[in-house]
N, C-alpha and C positions, 0 to 999 in steps of 0.2 A: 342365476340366482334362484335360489327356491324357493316356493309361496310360503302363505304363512301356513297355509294347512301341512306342508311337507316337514315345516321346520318344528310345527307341536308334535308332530311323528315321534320325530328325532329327540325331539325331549321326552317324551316317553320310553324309549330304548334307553337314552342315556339315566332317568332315573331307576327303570331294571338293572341296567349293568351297577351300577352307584350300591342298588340293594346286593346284590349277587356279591360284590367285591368287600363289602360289609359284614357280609358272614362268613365268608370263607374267604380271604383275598390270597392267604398261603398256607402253603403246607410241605412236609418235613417229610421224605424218605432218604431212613438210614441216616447220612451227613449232610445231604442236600436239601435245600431248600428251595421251593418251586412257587412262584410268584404269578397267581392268575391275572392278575388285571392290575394297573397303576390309582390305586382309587382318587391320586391328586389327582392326577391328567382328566381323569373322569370329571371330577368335580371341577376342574376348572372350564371344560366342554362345556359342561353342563352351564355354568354360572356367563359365558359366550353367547351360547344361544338364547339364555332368558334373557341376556339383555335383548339380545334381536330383535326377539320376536314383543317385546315393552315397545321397542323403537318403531316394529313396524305396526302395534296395535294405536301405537299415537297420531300413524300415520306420515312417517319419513323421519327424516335427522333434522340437521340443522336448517334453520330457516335464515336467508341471507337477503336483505334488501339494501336495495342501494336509495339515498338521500342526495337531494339535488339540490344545493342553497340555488336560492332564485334571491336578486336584486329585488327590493319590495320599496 
């Protein structure tokens, strides 16, 4: 699993590629059309990891306890 400092990395590449795919994401030679990057897949990577890294700045997932009736 990787830290949280590896995972802000990775959100920084993913919001370069996201710009990069935004200005130019295709282009046209002759009848062909050539498609640089997916910009959904990007944004959906993208919108993955910021949860993650939400989840792991709160400090883990879900929190599960167990409840014990006791006789009173």
């Amino acid at each position: 699993m990787a830290s949280l400092a590896e995972k802000r990395s990775l959100l920084q590449e993913y919001i370069k590629a996201e710009k990069a795919a935004l200005k130019n994401q295709s282009y046209t030679i002759k009848d062909r059309t050539f498609t640089r990057a997916d910009l959904a897949a990007i944004q959906r990577g993208r919108a993955t990891l910021e949860s993650e890294i939400a989840q792991m700045e709160r400090g883990g997932g879900i929190r599960v306890r167990r409840i014990v009736p006791r006789d009173g």
